[in-house]
C-alpha positions in Angstrom: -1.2 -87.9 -24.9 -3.0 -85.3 -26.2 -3.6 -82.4 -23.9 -6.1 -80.7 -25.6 -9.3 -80.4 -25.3 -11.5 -80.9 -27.7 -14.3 -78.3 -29.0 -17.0 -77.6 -26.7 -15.4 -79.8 -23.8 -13.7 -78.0 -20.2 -10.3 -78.1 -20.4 -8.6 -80.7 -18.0 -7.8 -79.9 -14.0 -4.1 -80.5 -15.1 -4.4 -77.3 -17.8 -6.1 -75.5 -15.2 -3.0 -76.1 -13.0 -1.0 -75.0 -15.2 -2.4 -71.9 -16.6 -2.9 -70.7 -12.9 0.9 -71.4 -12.4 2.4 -69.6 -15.2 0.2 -66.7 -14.3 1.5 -66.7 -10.6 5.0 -67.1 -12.0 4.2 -63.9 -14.5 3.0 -61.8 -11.4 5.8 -62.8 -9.4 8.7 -62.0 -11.8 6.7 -58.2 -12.9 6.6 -57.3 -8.7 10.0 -58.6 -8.2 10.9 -56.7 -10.9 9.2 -53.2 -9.9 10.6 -53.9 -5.7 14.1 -54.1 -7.5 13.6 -50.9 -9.7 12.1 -48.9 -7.3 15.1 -49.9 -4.6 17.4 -49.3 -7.7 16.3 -45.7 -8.1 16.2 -44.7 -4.6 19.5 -45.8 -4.0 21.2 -44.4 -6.5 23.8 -41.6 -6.0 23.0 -38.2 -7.1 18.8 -38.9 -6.3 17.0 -38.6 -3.1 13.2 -38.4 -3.9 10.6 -37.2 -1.9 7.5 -38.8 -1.1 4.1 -36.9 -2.8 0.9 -37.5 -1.1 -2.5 -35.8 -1.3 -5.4 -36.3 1.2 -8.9 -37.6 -0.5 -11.1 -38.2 1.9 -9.3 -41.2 4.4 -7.3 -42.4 1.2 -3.5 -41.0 0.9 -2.3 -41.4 -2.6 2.0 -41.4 -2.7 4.4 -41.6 -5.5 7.6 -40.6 -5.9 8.2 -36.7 -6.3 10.7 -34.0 -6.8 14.1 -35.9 -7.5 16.5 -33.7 -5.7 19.3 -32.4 -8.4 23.0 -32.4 -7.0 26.5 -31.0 -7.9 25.9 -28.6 -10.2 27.6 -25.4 -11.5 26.2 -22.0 -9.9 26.5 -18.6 -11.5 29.9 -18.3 -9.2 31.3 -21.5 -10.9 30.8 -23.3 -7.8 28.8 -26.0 -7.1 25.1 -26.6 -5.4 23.2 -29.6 -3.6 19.7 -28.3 -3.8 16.9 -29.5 -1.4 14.5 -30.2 -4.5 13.9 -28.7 -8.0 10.7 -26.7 -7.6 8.5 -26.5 -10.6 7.6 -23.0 -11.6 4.6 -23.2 -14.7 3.0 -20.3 -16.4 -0.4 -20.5 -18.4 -0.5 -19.7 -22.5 -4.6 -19.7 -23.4 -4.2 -17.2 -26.0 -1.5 -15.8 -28.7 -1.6 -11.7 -28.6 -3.6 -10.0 -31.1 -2.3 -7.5 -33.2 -2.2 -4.5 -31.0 -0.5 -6.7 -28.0 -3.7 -5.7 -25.9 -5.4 -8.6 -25.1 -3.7 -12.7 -24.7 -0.5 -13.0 -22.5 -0.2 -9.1 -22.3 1.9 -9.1 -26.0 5.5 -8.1 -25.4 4.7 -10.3 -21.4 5.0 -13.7 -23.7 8.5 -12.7 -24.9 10.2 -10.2 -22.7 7.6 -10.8 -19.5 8.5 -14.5 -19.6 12.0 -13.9 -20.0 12.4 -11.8 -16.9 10.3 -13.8 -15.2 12.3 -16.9 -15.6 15.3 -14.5 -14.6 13.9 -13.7 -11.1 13.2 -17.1 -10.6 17.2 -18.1 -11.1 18.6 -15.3 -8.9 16.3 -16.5 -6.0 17.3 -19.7 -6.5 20.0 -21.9 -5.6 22.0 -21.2 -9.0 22.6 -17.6 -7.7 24.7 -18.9 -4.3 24.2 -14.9 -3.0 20.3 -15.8 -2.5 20.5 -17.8 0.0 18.0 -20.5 -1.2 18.1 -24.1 -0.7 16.3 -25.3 -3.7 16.9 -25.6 -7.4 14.0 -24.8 -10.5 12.4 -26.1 -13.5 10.5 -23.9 -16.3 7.0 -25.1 -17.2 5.1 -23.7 -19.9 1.1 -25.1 -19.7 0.2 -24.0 -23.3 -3.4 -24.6 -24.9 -3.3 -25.8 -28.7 -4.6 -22.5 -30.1 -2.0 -20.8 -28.6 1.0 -23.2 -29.4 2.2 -21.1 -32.3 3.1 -18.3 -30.9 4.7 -19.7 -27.3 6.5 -22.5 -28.6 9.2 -20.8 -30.7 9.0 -18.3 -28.1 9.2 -19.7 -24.6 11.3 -22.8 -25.7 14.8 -20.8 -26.0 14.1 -19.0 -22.8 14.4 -22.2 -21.2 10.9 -23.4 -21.0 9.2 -27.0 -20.9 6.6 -26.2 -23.4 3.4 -28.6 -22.6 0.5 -28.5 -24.8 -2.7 -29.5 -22.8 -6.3 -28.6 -23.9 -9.3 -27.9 -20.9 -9.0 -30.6 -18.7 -13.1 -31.3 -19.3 -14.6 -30.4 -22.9 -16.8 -27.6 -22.8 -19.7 -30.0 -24.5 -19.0 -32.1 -21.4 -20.0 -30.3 -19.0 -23.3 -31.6 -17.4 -24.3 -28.0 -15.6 -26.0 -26.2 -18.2 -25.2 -23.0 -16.8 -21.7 -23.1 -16.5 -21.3 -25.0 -19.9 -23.2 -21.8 -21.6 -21.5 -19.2 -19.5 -17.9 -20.0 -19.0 -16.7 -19.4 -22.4 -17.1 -15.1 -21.6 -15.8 -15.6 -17.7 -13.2 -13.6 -16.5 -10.0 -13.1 -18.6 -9.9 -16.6 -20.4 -13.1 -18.5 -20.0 -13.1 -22.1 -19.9 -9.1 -21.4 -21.3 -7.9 -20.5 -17.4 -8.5 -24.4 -16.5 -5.3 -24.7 -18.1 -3.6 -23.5 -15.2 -5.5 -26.5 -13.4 -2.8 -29.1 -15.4 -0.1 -27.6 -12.7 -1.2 -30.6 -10.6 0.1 -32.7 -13.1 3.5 -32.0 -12.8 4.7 -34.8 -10.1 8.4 -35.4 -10.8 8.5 -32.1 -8.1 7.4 -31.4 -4.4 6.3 -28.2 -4.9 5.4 -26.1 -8.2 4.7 -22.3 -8.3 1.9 -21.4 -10.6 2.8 -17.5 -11.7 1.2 -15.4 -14.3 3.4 -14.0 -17.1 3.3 -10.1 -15.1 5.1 -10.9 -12.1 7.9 -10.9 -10.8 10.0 -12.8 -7.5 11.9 -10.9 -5.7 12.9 -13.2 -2.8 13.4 -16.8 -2.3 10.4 -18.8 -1.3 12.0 -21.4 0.7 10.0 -20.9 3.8 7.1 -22.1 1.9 8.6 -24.8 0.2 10.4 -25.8 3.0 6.4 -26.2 4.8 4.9 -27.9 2.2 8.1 -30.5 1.6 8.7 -31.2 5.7 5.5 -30.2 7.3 4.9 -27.2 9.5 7.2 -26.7 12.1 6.9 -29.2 15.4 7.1 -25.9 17.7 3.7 -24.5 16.5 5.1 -21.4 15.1 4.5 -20.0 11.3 8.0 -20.8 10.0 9.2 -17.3 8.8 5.7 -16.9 6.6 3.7 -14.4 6.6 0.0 -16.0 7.4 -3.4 -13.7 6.3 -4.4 -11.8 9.2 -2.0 -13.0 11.3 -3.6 -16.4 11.8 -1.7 -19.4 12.3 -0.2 -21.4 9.5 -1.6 -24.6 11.0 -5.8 -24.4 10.7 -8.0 -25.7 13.8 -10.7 -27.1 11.4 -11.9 -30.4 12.7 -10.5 -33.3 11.1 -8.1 -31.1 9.2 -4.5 -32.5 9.2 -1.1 -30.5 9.2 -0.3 -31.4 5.8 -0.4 -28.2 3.4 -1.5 -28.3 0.1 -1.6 -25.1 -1.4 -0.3 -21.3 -0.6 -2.6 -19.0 -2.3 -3.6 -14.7 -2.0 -7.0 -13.6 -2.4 -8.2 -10.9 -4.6 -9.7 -8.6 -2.0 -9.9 -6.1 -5.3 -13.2 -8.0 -6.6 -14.5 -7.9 -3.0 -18.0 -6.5 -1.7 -20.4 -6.5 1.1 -22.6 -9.2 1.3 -19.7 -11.8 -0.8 -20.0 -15.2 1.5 -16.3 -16.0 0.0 -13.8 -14.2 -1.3 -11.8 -15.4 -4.7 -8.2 -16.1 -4.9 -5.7 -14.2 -6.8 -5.2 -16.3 -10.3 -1.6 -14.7 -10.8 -0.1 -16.7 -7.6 -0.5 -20.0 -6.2 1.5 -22.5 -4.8 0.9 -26.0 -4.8 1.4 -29.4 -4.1 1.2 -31.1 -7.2 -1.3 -34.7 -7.0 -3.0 -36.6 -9.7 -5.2 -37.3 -7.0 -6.4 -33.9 -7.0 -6.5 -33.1 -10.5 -8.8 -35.8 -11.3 -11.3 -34.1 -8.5 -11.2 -31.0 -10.1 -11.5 -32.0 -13.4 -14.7 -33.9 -12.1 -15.9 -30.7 -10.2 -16.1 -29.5 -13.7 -17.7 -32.1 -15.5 -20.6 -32.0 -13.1 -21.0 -28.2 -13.4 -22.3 -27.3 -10.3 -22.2 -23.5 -10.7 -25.7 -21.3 -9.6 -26.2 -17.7 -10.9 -26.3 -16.6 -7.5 -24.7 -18.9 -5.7 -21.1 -20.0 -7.4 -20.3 -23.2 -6.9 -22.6 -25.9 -5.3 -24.5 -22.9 -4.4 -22.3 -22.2 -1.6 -21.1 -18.5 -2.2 -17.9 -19.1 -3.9 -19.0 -16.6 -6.2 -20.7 -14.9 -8.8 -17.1 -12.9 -9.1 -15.1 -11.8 -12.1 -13.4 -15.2 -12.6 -15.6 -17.0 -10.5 -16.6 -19.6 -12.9 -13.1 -20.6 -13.6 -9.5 -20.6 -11.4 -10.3 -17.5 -9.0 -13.5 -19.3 -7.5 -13.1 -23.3 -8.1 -9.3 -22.9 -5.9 -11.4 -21.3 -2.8 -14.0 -24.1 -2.9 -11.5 -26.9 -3.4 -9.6 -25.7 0.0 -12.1 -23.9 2.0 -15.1 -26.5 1.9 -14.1 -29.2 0.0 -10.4 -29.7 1.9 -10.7 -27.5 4.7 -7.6 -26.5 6.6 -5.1 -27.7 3.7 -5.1 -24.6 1.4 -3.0 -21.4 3.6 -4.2 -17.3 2.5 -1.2 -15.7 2.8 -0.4 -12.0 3.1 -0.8 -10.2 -0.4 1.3 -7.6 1.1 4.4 -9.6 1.2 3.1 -12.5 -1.5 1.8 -10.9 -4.9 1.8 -8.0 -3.9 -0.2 -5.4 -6.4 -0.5 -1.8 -4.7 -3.8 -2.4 -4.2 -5.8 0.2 -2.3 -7.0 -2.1 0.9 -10.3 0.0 1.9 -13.3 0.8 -0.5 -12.9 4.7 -1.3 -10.0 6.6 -2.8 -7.4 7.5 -1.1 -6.5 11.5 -1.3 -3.2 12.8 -0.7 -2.0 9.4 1.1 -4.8 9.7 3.4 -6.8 6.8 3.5 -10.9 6.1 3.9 -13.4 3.8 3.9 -13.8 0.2 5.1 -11.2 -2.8 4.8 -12.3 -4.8 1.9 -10.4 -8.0 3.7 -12.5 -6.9 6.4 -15.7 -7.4 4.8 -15.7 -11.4 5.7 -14.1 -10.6 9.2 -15.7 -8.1 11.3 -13.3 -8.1 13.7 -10.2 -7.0 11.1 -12.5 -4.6 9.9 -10.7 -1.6 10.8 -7.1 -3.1 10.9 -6.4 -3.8 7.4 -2.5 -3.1 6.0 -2.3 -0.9 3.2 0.4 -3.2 0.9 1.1 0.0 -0.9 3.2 1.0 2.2 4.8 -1.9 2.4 8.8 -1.7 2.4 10.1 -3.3 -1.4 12.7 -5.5 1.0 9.9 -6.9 2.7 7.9 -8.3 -0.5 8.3 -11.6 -2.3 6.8 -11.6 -5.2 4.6 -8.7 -6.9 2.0 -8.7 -9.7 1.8 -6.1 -12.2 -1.9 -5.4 -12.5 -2.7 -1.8 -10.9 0.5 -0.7 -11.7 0.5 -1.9 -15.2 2.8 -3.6 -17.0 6.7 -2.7 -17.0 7.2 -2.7 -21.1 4.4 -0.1 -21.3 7.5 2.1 -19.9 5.1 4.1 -17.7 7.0 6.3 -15.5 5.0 6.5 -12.6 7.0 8.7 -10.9 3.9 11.1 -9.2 4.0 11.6 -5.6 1.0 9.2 -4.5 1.7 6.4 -2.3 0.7 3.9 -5.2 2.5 5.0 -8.3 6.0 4.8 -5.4 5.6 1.4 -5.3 4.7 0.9 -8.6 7.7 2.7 -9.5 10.4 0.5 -7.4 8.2 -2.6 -8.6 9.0 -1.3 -12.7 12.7 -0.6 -11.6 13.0 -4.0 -10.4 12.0 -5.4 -13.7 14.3 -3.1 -15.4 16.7 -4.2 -13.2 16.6 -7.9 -13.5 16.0 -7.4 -17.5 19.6 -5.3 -17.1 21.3 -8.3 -15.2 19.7 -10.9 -17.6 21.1 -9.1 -20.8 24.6 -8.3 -19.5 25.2 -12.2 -17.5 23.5 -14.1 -20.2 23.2 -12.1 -23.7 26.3 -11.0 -23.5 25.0 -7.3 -23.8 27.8 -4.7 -22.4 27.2 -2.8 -19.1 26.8 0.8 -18.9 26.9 4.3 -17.2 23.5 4.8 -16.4 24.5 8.4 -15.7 26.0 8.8 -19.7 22.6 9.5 -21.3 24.5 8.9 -24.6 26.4 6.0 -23.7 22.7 4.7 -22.6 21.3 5.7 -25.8 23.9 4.8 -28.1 24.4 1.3 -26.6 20.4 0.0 -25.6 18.9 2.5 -27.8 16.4 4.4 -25.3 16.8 7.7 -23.4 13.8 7.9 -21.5 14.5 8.3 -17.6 17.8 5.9 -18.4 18.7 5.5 -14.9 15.4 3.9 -14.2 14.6 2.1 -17.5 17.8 1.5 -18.0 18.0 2.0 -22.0 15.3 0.5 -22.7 12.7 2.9 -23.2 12.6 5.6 -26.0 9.5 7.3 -24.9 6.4 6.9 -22.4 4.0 4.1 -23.5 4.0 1.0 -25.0 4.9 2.0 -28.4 8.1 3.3 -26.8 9.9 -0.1 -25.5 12.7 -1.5 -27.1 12.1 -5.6 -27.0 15.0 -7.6 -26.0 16.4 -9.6 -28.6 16.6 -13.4 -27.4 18.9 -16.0 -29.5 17.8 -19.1 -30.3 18.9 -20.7 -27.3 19.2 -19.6 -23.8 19.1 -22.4 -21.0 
C-alpha cells in the first residue's frame, strides 16, 4: 500500500498519527535526557551549585551558578573546600597612549592588574591566614580595540581574557541625545558599558566588578556570604558596614530580601540641588543574571537620557559619568528595583581619602557641609571623614585622590589625606613585594640596606616604603615588574 500522498492531496489520519508520535517520542527522550544530566551534575562529587535567580517584575529567572571548587592546594600546601569561587572582572575600553596618561592608567594594565589579582588571592581562601571562605576566578571584560595590548598582557597574570563590544551599538540607540552625547561622557563614553557584561558571567554567585587602581585589603565574605544565603534571619546587618547606618534589609514596599548588588556612591561629584547621587564606577558587587543584562542593554537601546534630567528624566543625573555606568547602576536599583541594590560605607568599601564636606580642609580642621548630606538633611552635619578612617578597618581602597601607586609619589606631608594615601601606597608596595618574592621567585631583602635594596630591585627612593622599586619621585621613576610568560 502506498502511504503517500499524492501532490496537492492532505496526508492520511494514519500519517498524521504518526508524525505526532515520533515527535512526542523526540520530546520525551531530549527531557529525559536533560532530568538525567542535570541530576548527573548535581550529584556529582567535588560540585555543589548554587542556585542564581534575579527578580524581573513577578518573574524569578534560576540557573545553575557558582559551582563550588573543593580540595585544592593553598599557599601552606594544605588543602581548601571553598564556599563558591567568586568572579572578580576588570574592564579594558582603551590600550594606553604613549605617555601612559590616559586608557587603563599605563603601567595599571600591567603592574596595577597584577597586584590587583595579588590582593585578591591573599584575601581569599588560597591564603588559609585570611580567614575567607571562598575561592576566585580572574575576569578580564576587554573591548576589541583594546584586545592588543591586554591580551598578551593580562593572560599570564592569570586572567580570563573576554572580548565583548558595547552591549547596544551606538547607531542603535533610539534616544537621540544620548546616541550623540555618550561617545565624550565621563572617562570612556559609550566604552564603560563594558563593565555592564559582568552580569554575564553566571557559572558564579557573586562577581566583584573592580577598576584596575584598587586594591583589597580584607576578605569580603560578609558580603558574599549575603548575597549567596540571604540576609541574616535575626534582622541584623551581618558584619557589613551599611551607608549611614541604615539597615541592610530596605523597607521599600514590595521590595524582597534578596540582594542584588553592593555598590559606593561618588559623593565627590555631589552638589546641592542633585535629586540622585551617582555610584562609584571603580567598585560594585553583584549578582550576576542574564535576566538583568538584557534589561540594561534595553535601557540603552531606548535611550532615555534628558539634558537635565538623566535618565527617564528622573534625576539620575546630568553627572560626570552619568550617561554611562555611574548613573544607569543608581536608576536600575533605586527606581527601577528598589530595595535590591545596598550603598555601602565608602569609608570601609573603596575607600578614596576623599574630603566628605564641600570646602578645604586646613590644618586637619574640617568645614563646610557633608556632601552625603546633601540628599539627607538629617545626616547633614554627621558625615565620617574616611580620611580618618583606621587602614585595619578598610576593605578595599581606590587610588584616585591619592593617585596612582607606580607614579611613586611619596606623600609623606603631614595632612590627614596624604597619611592615608601614604599607608594605602605602602600597601601596594607591599603586596607587589609579597607577589615578587612567593611567586617570581625574586629574593627578599633588608629594607634597612639601602644598597642591598638598590643593588637587588634597582630603586633607592624611600626603600623602606617603596620597597626597591622606585628610583626617583614620579612616574618616570618606577621600575615595572617583570612578569614571565605564565603566572597562574
Amino acid at each position: 500500500m502506498n502511504i503517500r500522498s499524492r501532490r496537492g492531496t492532505k496526508p492520511s489520519q494514519s500519517r498524521r498519527s504518526l508524525v505526532v508520535l515520533l515527535q512526542c517520542f523526540i520530546l520525551t527522550t531530549l527531557a529525559i535526557l536533560a532530568v538525567g544530566y542535570y541530576l548527573f551534575y548535581k550529584s556529582s562529587p567535588g560540585n555543589t551549585v548554587l542556585t542564581e535567580g534575579f527578580r524581573h517584575g513577578n518573574i524569578r529567572v534560576s540557573g545553575i551558578a557558582g559551582s563550588v571548587r573543593r580540595h585544592h592546594a593553598n599557599d601552606s600546601g594544605g588543602t581548601y573546600d571553598s564556599k563558591a569561587t567568586i568572579g572578580y572582572a576588570i574592564t579594558v575600553s582603551g590600550c594606553p597612549k604613549d605617555d601612559g596618561s590616559r586608557g587603563d592608567f599605563g603601567a595599571g594594565i600591567t603592574d596595577g592588574a597584577a597586584v590587583l589579582k595579588h590582593s585578591i588571592h591573599m584575601n581569599s581562601i588560597r591564603n588559609a591566614e585570611s580567614g575567607s571562605k571562598y575561592d576566585y576566578k580572574m575576569y578580564a571584560l576587554v573591548h576589541p580595540e583594546a584586545e592588543h595590548c591586554a591580551r598578551p598582557t593580562l593572560e599570564p597574570l592569570g586572567y580570563e581574557v573576554l572580548v565583548r563590544n558595547v552591549p547596544v551599538r551606538l547607531q542603535d540607540i533610539r534616544g537621540d541625545y544620548l546616541r550623540e552625547k555618550v561617545p565624550k561622557n565621563g572617562c570612556c563614553g559609550e566604552k564603560e558599558f563594558v563593565k555592564l557584561h559582568a552580569y554575564t558571567l553566571v557559572d558564579h554567585p557573586a562577581i566583584v566588578h573592580l577598576d584596575l587602581d584598587t586594591l583589597v585589603l580584607k576578605p569580603m565574605d560578609n558580603l558574599f556570604n549575603v548575597m549567596i544565603d540571604g540576609p541574616p534571619p535575626d534582622g541584623s546587618n551581618g558584619g557589613i558596614e551599611v551607608a549611614f547606618g541604615d539597615p541592610l534589609v530596605s523597607s521599600h514596599p514590595g521590595g524582597s530580601n534578596e540582594i542584588n548588588a553592593f555598590f559606593t556612591r561618588d559623593y565627590n561629584m555631589a552638589h546641592r540641588g542633585m535629586q540622585h547621587v551617582g555610584v562609584q564606577g571603580g567598585f560594585l558587587v553583584l549578582r550576576p543574571s542574564l535576566i538583568a543584562f538584557a534589561e540594561f542593554s534595553s535601557i540603552i537601546r531606548k535611550g532615555d537620557f534628558r539634558s537635565n534630567g538623566g535618565w527617564g528624566g528622573l534625576g539620575f543625573g546630568p553627572f560626570y559619568g552619568s550617561m554611562t555606568f555611574q548613573g544607569i547602576i543608581p536608576y536600575f536599583y533605586d527606581h527601577l528595583h528598589p530595595g535590591t541594590g545596598v550603598e555601602l560605607n565608602h569609608c570601609v568599601y573603596n575607600n578614596m581619602a576623599d574630603n566628605p564636606r564641600d570646602k578645604p580642609t586646613k590644618n586637619d580642621v574640617v568645614s563646610g557641609s557633608c556632601r552625603d548630606g546633601y540628599n539627607r538633611p538629617d545626616k547633614n552635619d554627621q558625615c565620617e571623614d574616611c580620611r580618618s578612617r583606621p587602614i585595619e578597618d578598610v576593605v578595599t581602597t581606590h587610588f584616585t585622590l591619592c593617585q596612582k601607586p607606580w607614579e611613586c609619589l611619596a606623600q609623606d606631608g603631614d595632612r590627614i589625606q596624604e597619611r592615608l594615601c601614604r599607608k594605602f601606597h605602602a600597601e601596594w608596595y607591599r603586596i607587589r613585594e609579597n607577589l615578587e618574592t612567593t611567586t617570581l621567585g625574586q629574593k627578599q631583602v633588608d629594607l634597612t640596606n639601602q644598597n642591598e635594596v638598590e643593588q637587588e630591585r634597582g630603586g633607592k627612593y624611600q626603600p623602606q616604603h617603596f620597597r626597591g622599586y622606585c628610583k626617583s619621585s614620579g612616574k618616570k621613576g618606577y621600575i615595572a615588574m617583570k612578569v614571565p610568560s605564565s603566572t597562574s
